[in-house]
Every structure is written in structure tokens, then in C-alpha cells.
N, C-alpha and C positions, 0 to 999 in steps of 0.2 A: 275297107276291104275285108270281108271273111276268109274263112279259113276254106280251101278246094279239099274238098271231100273228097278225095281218089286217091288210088294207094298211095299214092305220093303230095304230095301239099303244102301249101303255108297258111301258116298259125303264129298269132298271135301270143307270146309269152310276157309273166310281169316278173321282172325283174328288181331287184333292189334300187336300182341305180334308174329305173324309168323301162318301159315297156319296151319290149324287138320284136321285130318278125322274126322266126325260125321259119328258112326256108327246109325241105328233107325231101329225100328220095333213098328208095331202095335200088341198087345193084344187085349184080349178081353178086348171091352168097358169097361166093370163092373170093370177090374183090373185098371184101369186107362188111357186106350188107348196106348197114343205114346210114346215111351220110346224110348229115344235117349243117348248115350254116346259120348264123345270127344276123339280123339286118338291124339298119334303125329306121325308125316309122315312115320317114320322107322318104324310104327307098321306092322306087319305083317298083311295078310288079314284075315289069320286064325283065328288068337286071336279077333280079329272084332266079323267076322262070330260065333265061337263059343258063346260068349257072345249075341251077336240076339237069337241064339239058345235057349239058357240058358233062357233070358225071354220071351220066348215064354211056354219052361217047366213051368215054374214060375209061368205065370198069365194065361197062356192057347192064346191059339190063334184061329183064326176068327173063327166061326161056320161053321160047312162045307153046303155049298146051303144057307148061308147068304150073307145076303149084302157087307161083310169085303171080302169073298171070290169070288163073282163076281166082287167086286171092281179089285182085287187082279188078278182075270183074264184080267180084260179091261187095265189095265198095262201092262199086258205083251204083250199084240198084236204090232207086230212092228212098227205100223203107231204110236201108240202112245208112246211105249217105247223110238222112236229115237227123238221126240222132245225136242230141248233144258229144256224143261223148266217144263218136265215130273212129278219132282220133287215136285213141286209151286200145279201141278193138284194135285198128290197123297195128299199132307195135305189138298189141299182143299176137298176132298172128305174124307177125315177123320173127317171133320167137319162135314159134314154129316151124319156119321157112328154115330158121337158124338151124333147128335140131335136126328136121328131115332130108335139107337138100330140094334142090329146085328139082323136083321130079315130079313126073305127072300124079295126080292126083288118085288116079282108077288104080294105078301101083300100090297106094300105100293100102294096108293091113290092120285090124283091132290091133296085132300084137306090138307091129310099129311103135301104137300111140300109148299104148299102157306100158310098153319100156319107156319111154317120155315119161308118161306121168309119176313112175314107179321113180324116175330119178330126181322128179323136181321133188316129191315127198319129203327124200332124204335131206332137203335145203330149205325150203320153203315152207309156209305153213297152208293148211288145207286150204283157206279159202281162198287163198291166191289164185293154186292151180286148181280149184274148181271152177275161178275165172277165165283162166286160159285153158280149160275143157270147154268151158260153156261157148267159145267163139268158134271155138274148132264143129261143135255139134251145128251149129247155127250156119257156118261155114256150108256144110253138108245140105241141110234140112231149107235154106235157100237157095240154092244149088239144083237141087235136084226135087224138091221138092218134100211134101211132111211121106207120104206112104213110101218113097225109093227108100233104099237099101244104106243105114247111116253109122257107117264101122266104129266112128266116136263115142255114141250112145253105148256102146256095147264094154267100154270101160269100167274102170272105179270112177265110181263120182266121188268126191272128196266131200267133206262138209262142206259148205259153203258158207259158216260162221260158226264161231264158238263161242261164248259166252263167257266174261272172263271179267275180274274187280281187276281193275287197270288203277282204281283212284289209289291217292294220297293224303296222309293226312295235313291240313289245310296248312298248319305251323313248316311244313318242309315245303308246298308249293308257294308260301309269302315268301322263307327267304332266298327260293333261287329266284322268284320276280327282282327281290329286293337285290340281288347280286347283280341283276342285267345291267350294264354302262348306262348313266343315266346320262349321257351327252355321244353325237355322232361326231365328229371332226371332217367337216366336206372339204378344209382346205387348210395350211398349219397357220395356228391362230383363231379359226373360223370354225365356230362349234354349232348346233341347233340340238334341241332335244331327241334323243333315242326314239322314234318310232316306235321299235321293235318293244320296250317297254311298255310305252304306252297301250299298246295292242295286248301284253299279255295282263297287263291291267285290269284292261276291260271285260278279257275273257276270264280272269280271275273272278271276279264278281257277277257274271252276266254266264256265263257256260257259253255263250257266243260261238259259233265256229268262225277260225279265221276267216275262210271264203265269205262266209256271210257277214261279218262285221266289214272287210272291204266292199261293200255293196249297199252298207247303212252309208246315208247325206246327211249333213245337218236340217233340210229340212223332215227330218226323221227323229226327231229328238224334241219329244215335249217338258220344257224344263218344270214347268208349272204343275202339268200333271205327273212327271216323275213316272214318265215311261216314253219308250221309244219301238218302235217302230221294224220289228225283227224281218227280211226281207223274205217274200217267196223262195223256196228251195223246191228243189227238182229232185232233190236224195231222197232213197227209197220208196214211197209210194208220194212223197210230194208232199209239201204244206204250203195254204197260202199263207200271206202276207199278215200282221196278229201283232194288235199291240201288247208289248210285256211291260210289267211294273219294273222300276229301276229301285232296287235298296239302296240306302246312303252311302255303302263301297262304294256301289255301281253311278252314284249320281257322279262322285266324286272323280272318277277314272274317266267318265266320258267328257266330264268338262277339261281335264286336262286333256284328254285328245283332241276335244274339241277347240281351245285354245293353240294348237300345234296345228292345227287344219290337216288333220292327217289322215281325211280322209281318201281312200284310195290311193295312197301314197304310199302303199308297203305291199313287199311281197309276202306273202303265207310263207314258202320255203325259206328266204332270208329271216322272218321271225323266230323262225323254228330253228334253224343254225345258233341264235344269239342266245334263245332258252336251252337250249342243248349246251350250249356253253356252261353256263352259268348253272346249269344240274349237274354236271361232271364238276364244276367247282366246289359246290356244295356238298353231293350225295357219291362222288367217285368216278372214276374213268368207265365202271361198267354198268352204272345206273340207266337199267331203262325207262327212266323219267322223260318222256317228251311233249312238247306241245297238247297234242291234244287230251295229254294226262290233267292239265286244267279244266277240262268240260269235266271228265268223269268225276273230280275232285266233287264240282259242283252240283252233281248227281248225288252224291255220297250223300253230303252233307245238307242237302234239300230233302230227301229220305228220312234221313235220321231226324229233321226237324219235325215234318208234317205224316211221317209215317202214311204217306198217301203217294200212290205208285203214278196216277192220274194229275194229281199238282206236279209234277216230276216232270212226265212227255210234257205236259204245255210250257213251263217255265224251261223246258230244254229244246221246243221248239221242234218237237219229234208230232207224227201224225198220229191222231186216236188209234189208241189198243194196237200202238209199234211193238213191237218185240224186241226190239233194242234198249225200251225205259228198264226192264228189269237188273241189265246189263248195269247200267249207271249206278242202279241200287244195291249194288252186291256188295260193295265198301262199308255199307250200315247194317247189312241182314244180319250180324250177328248180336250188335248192340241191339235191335228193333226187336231180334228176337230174346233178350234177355229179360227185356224191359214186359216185353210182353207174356212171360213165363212167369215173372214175380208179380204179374198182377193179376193175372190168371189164380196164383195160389193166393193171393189176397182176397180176392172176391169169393174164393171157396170157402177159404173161412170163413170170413162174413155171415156164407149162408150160415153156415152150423153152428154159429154161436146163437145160446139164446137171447129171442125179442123179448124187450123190455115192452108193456102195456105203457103208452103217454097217459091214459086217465088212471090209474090204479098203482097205489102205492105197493109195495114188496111185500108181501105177506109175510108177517111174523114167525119164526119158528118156533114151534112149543114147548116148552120147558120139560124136562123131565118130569114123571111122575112122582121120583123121590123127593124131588125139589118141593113140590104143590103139600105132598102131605106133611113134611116139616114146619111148613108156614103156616099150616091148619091147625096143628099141634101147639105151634108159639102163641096163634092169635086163644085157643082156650085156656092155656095158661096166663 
């Protein structure tokens, strides 16, 4: 069963403990908005469905020619129904619904929406709410079309990235790896090995993203030729599918995962809980050390190996001439560029020392004149 693409829906979530449906629906604002429930996989769609149903009786649902209901339209158009990530829009414009109020849309004002955004500023960082700009403009410019009149546009745009050395140096990402639980307990007495470890294993030596490391099979895994199998990604401009070399960390962590059969057996958010752990154990309660701080580690340090920006996106899986490789490189840029300033003044010198001739020997220096006439004088006497 897929996920219904309309303001309201069920979806698929993975979970630590094994996969649920989340069923969800929006009420009316004033009831509490977003009301979601968890199923497990055998549930039928009906019982779902009926329960959406149900709170919508309950708390009432969107205003009819409000805001909740043209939202609720701009969902179902098929250019934006089929988009993977259809999902990510709908809440964020439920955030929306949250801060405005179910009122008609032709009401709302620039000034409305740049009091919003002026306030998410204060909390959030740019490119968030450039995200929940960018639904609201789109909102509009589907709606009504690209030439109607689009009050959102007329905003602050926020940056929509910033650029920033996020990495670690490699000795502090080993040992909160090496602090994660290396055993899970399913039952007292009953242990099997840490997933959650093994996952950030792999991403320790491979820069892996979680989502994509749950979407490596074992038949994805060349032991012989000592590469495996990096999957299609849909992030940012998209990469296909590309085999990467495995270095002997990396050979080593995916045979232990691969011994644990764990593939697809973990969630990204519960890995990320157990690494957060085990960084507050390590590095302090206010370390922003997280998960995906092991990609950028491996960025760092693939940098400062190869001094090549180009070896970097492919071994990280990023699409030619991304804008995000330089990002990963920021960890090294200072060392890269030290190295590269001391041999810059090495090669200067070089030039301006004098060249020795290979066939000709040093030319003698001449003796003084006083010296020549003394020896003149001894040899007539």
C-alpha cells in the first residue's frame, strides 16, 4: 500500500522495533491541528481510514474556502501529489495553517507572512524557513498561476544553505563509535549485536548516508573486488547508482554488518538517538556532535588526503560540480592550505638558487695577485 497523497494520508514509517503505518489528518486548527496515529503493517486500510474519519467528526475539519482547504487542493494536483517528498510539503504548510489561522487565503497580506518569517528567524536557522517560504510561494504560483499576483514572493528570502565545517577530528568520531552498546537486549538474557553500531561503522569509513546505507543488499557488496554498490539517490540534483572502492576499515565494518544481516533492519532516527548518546558521553551534554557529523568527518579527511575536491563528491556520492563537496572540505582547508603556502615558498626558492652546469666542473677562483708574485720571486731565488 502507498502513501495517499492528499492533505491528509497514510505513510509508511521505519521504526526501530520494525516498520507502522502512520495514519494523519489535519483538523481544525483550534482542535489541535495534526492528529496522527501508528498502525502495524497487517492493519487493514479501512480501520486507518475510518479512524481519519472519526477525527475529523471529532474536532471538525478545514473551513470550507479556507486556507486548510485550498492547501488541501494544491496537494492533490498531480505535479505535486507525485513528488517523492509530497509528505515533508504537506506538514510544512500545516505550519503555516498553525501560524495564520484557517482563514481564506485572498485575506492574507506580504506583511502577514514576513511577521512569520521574521519570527521563525529568531528560532530557526535560514534554510529551514527558506523551506517553508519556498512551499508557501509555490502554494500561490500553482494556485493561481506563474503571472497572478504572489504576496509570498514579496518577502525575505532567507538563504537557503550556508556553508559551514560541521567535521571532527577522526580520534573523537572513533571513540564515541567505540562508546555505542555493542550488544541490544530483545528480551532479559537475550542479547544480538547493536545494529545501531554497526551502521555507524560503516558510515565511519564509507561517509555512507544512513538512508542510503538502508537501501545497500548484500547482493551489493563485491567482497573480491573490494567495492560495493552505493545506491541511486534523488538528493539534490540526483546521482545514479556507482560503484565505490571499500578501504580496509570499510571492508571490515560491512562484513560485520553483513554477518548481523542488518540489512534494512534499522532505523536512521533510532541510530542517530544511540550516536547522540554516546557523543554527550564522550564530548558533553552540549556537544553538537550528530550522526551525520561522520559523513563530514569523511570529507575532512579524504581532502586533506587527496587535496582533490573532485575525488571528494564521487567517494561521497555527491553529483558533479555539487556545491555541497566544498562543504565537507572545510575541515582540511586550513591544513591544505598550509601545506600548500610552504611549498609554494619552496619552489621559489628553488627557482633563485643558482643552477649547477651537469657537464662542467666549478670554475676555480683566482688567486690573488700578491699571492702569484711571491711564488715568482721564491721560484728565482
Amino acid at each position: 500500500m502507498g502513501r495517499n497523497r492528499a492533505w491528509v494520508g497514510i505513510e509508511r514509517r521505519r521504526r526501530a522495533k520494525g516498520d507502522k503505518w502512520r495514519a494523519w489528518v489535519r483538523v481544525h486548527p483550534g482542535k489541535g491541528g495534526l492528529k496522527s496515529k501508528t498502525y502495524d503493517l497487517d492493519t487493514a486500510p479501512s480501520v486507518m481510514q475510518a479512524w481519519r474519519t472519526q477525527q475529523v467528526e471529532l474536532f471538525g475539519g478545514p473551513t470550507e474556502g479556507g486556507l486548510a482547504a485550498e492547501i488541501a487542493t494544491f496537494l492533490a494536483k498531480p505535479e505535486i501529489a507525485a513528488q517523492p517528498y509530497v509528505h515533508q510539503t504537506a506538514r510544512m504548510l500545516g505550519v503555516w495553517l498553525d501560524e495564520l489561522g484557517d482563514v481564506p487565503r485572498d485575506s492574507l497580506t506580504k506583511d502577514q507572512f514576513e511577521t512569520v518569517i521574521q519570527k521563525w528567524l529568531k528560532v530557526y536557522a535560514e534554510p529551514t524557513v527558506y523551506h517553508r517560504r519556498s512551499v508557501l510561494v509555490s502554494l500561490y504560483t500553482v494556485l493561481d498561476g506563474e503571472e497572478a499576483a504572489n504576496p509570498a514572493k514579496a518577502t525575505t528570502c532567507p538563504k537557503s544553505w550556508i556553508p559551514a565545517d560541521h567535521s571532527v577530528p577522526f580520534a573523537t568520531l572513533t571513540a564515541i563509535v567505540d562508546a555505542m552498546p555493542d550488544w541490544r537486549y530483545v528480551k532479559k538474557g537475550i542479547r544480538v549485536p547493536s545494529v545501531a553500531k554497526l551502521v555507524a561503522r560503516v558510515m565511519i569509513a564509507t561517509g555512507l548516508r544512513p538512508v542510503d546505507l538502508s537501501r545497500v543488499r548484500r547482493h551489493h557488496l563485491a567482497w573480491l573486488a573490494e567495492s560495493f554498490l552505493w545506491p541511486a539517490s534523488k538528493k539534490g540534483e540526483g546521482v545514479d547508482a556507482h560503484d565505490c572502492e571499500m578501504s580496509e576499515e570499510a571492508l571490515i565494518a560491512f562484513r560485520a554488518f553483513d554477518a548481523a544481516d542488518a540489512y534494512n533492519r534499522f532505523s536512521p532516527a533510532a541510530v542517530s538517538h544511540s550516536f547522540k548518546r554516546a557523543a554527550r558521553q564522550v564530548c558533553g551534554q552540549d556537544t553538537p556532535i550528530h550522526l551525520y557529523t561522520l559523513r563530514h568527518g569523511v570529507g575532512a579527511d579524504l581532502y586533506r588526503v587527496t587535496r582533490d575536491l573532485a575525488t571528494v563528491g564521487r567517494l561521497l556520492g555527491h553529483a558533479e560540480g555539487s556545491r555541497a563537496t566544498p562543504q565537507y572540505a572545510r575541515g582540511a582547508n586550513a591544513e591544505v592550505n598550509r601545506a600548500a603556502v610552504q611549498a609554494l615558498s619552496a619552489a621559489r626558492a628553488q627557482m633563485l638558487a643558482p643552477a649547477a652546469s651537469p657537464n662542467k666542473s666549478p670554475e676555480k677562483s683566482p688567486r690573488p695577485k700578491k699571492a702569484s708574485r711571491i711564488k715568482q720571486l721564491r721560484k728565482r731565488a
